[in-house]
C-alpha positions in Angstrom: 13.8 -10.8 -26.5 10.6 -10.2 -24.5 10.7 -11.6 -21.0 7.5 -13.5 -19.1 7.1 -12.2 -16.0 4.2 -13.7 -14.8 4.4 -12.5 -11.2 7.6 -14.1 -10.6 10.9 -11.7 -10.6 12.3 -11.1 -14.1 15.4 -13.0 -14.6 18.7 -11.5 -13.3 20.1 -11.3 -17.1 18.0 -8.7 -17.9 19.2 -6.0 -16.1 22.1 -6.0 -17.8 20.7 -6.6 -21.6 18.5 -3.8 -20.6 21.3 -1.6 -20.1 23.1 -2.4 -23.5 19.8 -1.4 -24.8 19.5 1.9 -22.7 20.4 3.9 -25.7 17.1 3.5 -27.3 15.4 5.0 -24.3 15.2 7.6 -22.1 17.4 8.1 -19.2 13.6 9.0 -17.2 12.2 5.2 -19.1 15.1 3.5 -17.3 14.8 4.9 -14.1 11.3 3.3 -14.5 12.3 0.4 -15.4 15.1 0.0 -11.9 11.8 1.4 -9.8 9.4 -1.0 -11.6 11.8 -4.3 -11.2 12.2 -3.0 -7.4 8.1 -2.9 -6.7 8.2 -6.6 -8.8 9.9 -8.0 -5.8 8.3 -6.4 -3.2 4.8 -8.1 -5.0 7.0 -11.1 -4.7 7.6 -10.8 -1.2 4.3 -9.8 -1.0 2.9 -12.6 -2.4 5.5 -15.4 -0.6 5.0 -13.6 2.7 0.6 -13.4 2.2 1.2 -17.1 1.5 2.8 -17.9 4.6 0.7 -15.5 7.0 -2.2 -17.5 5.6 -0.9 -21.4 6.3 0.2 -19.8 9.9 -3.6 -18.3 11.1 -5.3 -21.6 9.7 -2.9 -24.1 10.6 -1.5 -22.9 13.9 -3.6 -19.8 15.5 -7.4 -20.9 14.6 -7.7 -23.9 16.0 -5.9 -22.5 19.0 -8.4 -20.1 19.7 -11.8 -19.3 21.3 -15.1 -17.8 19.2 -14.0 -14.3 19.4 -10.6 -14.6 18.5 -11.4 -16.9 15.2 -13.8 -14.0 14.7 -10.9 -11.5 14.8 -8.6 -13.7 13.2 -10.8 -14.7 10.0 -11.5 -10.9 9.7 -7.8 -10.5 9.3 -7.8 -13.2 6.8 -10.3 -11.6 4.9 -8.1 -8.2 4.7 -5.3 -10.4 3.3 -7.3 -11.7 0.7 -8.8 -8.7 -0.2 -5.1 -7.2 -0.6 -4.1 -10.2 -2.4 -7.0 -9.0 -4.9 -5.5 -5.4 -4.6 -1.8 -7.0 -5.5 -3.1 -8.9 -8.6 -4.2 -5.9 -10.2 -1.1 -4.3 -9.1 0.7 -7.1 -10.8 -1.0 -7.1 -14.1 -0.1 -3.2 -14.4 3.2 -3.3 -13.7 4.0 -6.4 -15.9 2.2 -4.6 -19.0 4.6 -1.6 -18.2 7.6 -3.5 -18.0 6.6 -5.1 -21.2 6.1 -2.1 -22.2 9.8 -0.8 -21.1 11.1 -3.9 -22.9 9.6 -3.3 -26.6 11.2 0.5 -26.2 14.7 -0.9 -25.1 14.5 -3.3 -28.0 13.3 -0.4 -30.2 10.6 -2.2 -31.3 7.8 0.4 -30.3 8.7 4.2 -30.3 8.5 5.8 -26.4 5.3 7.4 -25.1 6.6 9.7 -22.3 3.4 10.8 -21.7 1.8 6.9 -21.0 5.3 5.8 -19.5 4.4 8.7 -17.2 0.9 8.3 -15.9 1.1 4.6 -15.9 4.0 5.3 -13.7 2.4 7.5 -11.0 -0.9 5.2 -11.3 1.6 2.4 -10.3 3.5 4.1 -7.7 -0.1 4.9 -6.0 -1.1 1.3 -6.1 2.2 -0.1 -4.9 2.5 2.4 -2.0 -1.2 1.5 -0.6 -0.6 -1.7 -1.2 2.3 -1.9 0.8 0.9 0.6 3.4 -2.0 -1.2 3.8 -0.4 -4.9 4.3 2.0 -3.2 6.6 -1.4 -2.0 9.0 -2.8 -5.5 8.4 0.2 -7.6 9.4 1.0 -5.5 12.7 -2.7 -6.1 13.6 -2.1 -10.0 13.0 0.6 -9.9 14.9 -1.2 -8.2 17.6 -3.9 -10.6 17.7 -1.2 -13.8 17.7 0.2 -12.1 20.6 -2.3 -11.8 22.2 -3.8 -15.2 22.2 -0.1 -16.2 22.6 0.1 -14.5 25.9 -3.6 -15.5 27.0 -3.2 -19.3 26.5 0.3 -18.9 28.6 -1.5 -17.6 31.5 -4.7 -20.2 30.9 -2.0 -23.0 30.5 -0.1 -21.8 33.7 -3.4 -21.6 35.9 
């Protein structure tokens, strides 16, 4: 049975059925697979925390601000989205290599070690920039709330 993945985490089942079916594959296509369902929920994180830094600059910390904060703020806003762009792509690879992984596990396609391989690394890249790069961006947007935190404390104790 083929799972949908469709950027949500793959059910908790299949771990297991993928095991029973380890004997079709490789022991180096099953470490892929534990690696590839441990970068699907950091997207998923990714993706629930993105969601949530978003609501919390435009609901709470924009209208809070003056002209160059919202400047700085909106910039920030503008590096999560273009990382959200970066994570979608991100996304759509690793779900075709999981699929991928499946259709070996059920023996229904022979194993490419060689594609398995190189989509791997070409994954791994993506993931750890990905990650790297949101990591940069959120500390900076925490910076920036901290900042205005601090700065309309002392304006509202003046």
């Amino acid at each position: 049975m083929i799972i949908q993945y469709s950027g949500n985490l793959l059910p908790e089942y299949f771990i297991p059925h993928i095991m029973e079916s380890a004997a079709n594959i490789s022991s180096r296509s099953l470490q892929y697979y534990v690696i590839d369902r441990h970068w699907a929920s950091d997207l998923e994180f990714f993706r629930i925390e993105t969601a949530f830094l978003h609501r919390l600059l435009e609901d709470h910390f924009i209208p809070l601000c003056n002209q160059a904060h919202i400047a700085e703020l909106t910039h920030a806003g503008m590096r999560l989205y273009n990382l959200e762009k970066e994570e979608t792509v991100a996304d759509k690879l690793l779900l075709d290599q999981l699929k991928h992984l499946e259709l070996m596990a059920e023996d229904i396609i022979p194993e490419d070690a060689d594609n398995l391989a190189s989509n791997q690394v070409r994954l791994e890249g993506m993931v750890t920039k990905l990650m790297a790069d949101y990591r940069n961006t959120k500390k900076e947007i925490f910076t920036l709330i901290s900042g205005i935190s601090h700065q309309n404390k002392l304006i509202a104790e003046h």
